[in-house]
N, C-alpha and C positions, 0 to 999 in steps of 0.2 A: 225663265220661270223654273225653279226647281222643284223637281217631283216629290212630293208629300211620300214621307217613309214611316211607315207602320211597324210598331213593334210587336204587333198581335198577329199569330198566326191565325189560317181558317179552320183549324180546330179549336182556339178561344173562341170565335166567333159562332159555329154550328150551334153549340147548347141554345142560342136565345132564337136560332130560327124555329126548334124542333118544342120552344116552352118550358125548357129544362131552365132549373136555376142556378146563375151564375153569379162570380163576386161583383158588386157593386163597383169596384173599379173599372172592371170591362164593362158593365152595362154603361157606367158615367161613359169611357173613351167610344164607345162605337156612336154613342149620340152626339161625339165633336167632332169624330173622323170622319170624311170623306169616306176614305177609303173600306173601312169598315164598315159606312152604311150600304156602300156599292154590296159589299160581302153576304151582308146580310139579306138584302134583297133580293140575289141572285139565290141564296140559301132556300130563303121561302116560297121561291118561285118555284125551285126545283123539286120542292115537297110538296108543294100543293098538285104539280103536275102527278108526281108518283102518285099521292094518294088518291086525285081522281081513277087515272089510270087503275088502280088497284081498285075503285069500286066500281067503275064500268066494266071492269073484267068480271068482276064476283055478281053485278046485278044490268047486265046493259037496259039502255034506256030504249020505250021502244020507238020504233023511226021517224024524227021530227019531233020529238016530244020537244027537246030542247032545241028546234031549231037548225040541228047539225048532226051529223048522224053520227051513231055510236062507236062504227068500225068503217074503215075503207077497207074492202081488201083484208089484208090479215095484222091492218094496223089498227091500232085503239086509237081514238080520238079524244083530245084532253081539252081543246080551245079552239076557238079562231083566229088566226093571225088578221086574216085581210078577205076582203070579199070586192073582184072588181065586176064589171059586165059578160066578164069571159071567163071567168073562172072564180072560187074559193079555196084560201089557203087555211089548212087544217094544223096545226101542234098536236104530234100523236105520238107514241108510242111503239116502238121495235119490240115484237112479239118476243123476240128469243136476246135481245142483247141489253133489254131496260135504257133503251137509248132515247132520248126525243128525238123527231125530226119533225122535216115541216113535207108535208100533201097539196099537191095541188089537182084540184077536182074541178075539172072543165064544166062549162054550163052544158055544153052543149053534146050529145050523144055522139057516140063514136060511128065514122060513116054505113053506113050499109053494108050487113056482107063480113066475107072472112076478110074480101079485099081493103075494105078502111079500116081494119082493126091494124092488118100489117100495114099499111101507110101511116096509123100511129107510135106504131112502135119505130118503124124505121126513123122518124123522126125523132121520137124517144133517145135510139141507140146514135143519132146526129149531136143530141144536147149532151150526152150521159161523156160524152170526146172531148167538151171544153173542159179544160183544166186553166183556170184564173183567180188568182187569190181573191177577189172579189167577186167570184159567181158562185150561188150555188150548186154545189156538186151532184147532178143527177145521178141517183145510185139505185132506181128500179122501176117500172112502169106495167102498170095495168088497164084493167078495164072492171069497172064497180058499177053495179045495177046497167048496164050498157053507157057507162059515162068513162073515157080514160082519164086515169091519175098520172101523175109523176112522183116519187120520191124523193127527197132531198135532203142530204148529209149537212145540215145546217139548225142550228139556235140560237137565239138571243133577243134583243128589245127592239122592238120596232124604231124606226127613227121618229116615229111620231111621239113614243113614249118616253125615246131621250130628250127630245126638244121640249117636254112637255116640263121640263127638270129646272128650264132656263134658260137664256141664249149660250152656244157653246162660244168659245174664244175663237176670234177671228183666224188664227192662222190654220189653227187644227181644223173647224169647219172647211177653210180651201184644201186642206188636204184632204178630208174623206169626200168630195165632191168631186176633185181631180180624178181620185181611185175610182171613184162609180162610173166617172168619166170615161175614164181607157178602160174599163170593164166592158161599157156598155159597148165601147168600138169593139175592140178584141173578138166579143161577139158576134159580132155584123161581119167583120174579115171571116167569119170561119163558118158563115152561112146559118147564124142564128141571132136571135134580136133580144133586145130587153123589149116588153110588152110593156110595160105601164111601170114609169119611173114615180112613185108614190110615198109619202112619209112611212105607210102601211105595207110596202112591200121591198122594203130596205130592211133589213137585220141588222145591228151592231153583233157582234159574236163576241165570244170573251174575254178576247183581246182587243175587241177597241176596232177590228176590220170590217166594214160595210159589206156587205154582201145583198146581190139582188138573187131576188126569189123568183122574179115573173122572167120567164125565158119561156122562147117559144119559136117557130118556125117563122122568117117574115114573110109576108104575101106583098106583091106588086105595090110597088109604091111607099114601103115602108124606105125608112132611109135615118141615117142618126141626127139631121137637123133636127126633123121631129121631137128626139129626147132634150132637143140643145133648153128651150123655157119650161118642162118638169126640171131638168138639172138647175136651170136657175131658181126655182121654186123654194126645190130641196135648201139650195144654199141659205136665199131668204129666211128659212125657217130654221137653219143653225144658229144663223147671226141673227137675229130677231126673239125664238121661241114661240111663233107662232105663225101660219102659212099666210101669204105674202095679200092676197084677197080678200081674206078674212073680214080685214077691219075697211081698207079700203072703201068709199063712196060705193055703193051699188049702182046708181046714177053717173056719177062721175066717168066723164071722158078717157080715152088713155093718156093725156099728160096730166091731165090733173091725179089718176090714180099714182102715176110716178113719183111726183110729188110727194102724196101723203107717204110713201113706200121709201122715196129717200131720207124723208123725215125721220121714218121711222128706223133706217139704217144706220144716220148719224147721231139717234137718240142711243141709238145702241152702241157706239163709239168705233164703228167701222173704219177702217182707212178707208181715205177717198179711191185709192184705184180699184179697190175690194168693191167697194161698195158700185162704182161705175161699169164694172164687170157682170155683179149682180144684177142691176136695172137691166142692160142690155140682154143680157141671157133672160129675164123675166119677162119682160114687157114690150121684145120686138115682135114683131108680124114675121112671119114664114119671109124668107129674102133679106131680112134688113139686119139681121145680129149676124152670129156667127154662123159661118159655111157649117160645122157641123162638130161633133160631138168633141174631138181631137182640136180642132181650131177653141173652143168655148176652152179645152182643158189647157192650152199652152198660156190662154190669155190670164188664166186662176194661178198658173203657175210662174208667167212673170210678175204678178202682183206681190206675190211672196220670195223672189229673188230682189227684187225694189227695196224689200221690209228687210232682210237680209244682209243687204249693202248696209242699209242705213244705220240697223244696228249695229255694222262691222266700225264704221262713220264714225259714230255717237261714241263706240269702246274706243277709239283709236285717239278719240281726240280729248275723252276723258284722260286717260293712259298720257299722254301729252300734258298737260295742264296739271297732272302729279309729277312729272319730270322738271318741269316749270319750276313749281310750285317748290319743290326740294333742293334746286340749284339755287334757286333765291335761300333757301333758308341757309345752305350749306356755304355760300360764297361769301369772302371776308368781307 
């Protein structure tokens, strides 16, 4: 598949995020481009955050009014990314650098004492040491009304709100799942966990790399099979466009849920080994899929070595039948 090429810079584009008026030609192309309307979107996302930012600065709201509070700390708060049982994720504001980043505000107070505020931080200063193209980069940690936060060098669209776009293409989905994949292990090697692998707590960043937001210290028993059917969820919901339960029977048994869920895999034009990877990672019981997060990622990643061959296959033997094809035409 060749990548769609734009001949509009992101300065043709800026005028129609900001209401400014632009020629008719660029408004016609940004409503047939792709790639343009990606531009655009990201444009008005990033002015609507400044502009709130700029009026919670100038009037904050007062505590709870909206739900979410005005400032963590010495950040402004612009949004909510994600809310799980153990925590809220905030889109806020860099006091001195007009930067977004993403907050994460634990439910639960910070231990008793000077002594569990330093046993947050020292885990704090545990997360802030991973360096992995798909984790978020801890870059600062407090403590807010007696609740610790973390900071995090990261933005972009939830995976819930890329999937919401469409089913993405079978091969690219295996690959951002693959990456959250080895992120999520990566993690666990270096004595920290992905907590809740979520549509809502996945980032796409600007480039198109996943990034997980919920990192955290893991407690007894934690372990990456655990992540292995949220990872098949995720995938469900690239190739699909919507999460894998949803529709599914409420009553329905687990094979007959399978069922409706491979249905709804091959409706979506999955390959079969994609798609038998998905069910597995989705719909087994603790023991019966994969050992664990590296096992679930090697099994995504020979599915698209299979797809690889094949079209290596299909060129080679095209390529053949024009050679064919030409000697018959060329021979006396």
């Amino acid at each position: 598949m060749s990548e769609t090429i734009c001949p509009y810079r992101d300065a043709d584009v800026l005028p129609l995020s900001l209401g400014d008026p632009v020629a008719d030609e660029i408004r016609t192309h940004v409503e047939d481009c792709p790639v343009c309307r990606e531009r655009l979107e990201r444009f008005q996302a990033e002015s609507t955050v400044l502009r709130r930012a700029a009026q919670r600065l100038a009037a904050p709201a007062p505590a709870g009014a909206t739900g979410e509070p005005s400032a963590i700390g010495k950040y402004c708060v612009v949004g909510t990314v994600a809310t799980t049982p153990q925590a809220s994720f905030y889109r806020a504001m860099h006091p001195k650098l007009s930067k977004e980043i993403v907050v994460k505000l634990y439910a639960e107070p910070v231990g008793a004492g000077e002594q569990g505020r330093e046993t947050f931080l020292r885990e704090a200063r545990a997360l802030a040491d991973l360096v992995h193209p798909n984790l978020a980069r801890v870059r600062d940690a407090n403590v807010h009304d007696g609740r610790p936060y973390l900071v995090m060098d990261v933005q972009g669209v939830t995976l819930q709100k890329h999937a919401a776009r469409g089913p993405t293409e079978p091969r690219q989905a295996a690959g951002l799942v693959v990456r959250l994949a080895r992120a999520a292990a990566a993690a666990r090697r270096e004595g920290a966990a992905a907590q809740s692998l979520a549509p809502t707590t996945v980032l796409l960043d600007d480039v198109g790399e996943p990034r997980l937001i919920d990192l955290g210290i893991p407690r007894d028993g934690d372990g990456t099979s655990a992540a292995v059917p949220a990872l098949g969820e995720l995938l469900y919901l690239l190739l699909v466009g919507r999460e894998p339960f949803a529709k599914a029977s409420a009553g329905a048994d687990r094979s007959a849920q399978r069922e409706e869920l491979r249905a709804a895999l091959r409706g979506a034009g999955v390959p079969p080994r994609l798609e038998t990877v998905c069910l597995l990672a989705s719909t087994s019981k603790p023991g019966e899929g994969y050992a664990d997060v590296d096992d679930f990622a090697a099994a995504l990643e020979r599915t698209q070595r299979g797809s690889s061959a094949l079209l290596w296959l299909a060129g080679a033997g095209a390529l053949l039948l024009g050679f064919v094809a030409l000697w018959a035409f060329l021979a006396p």
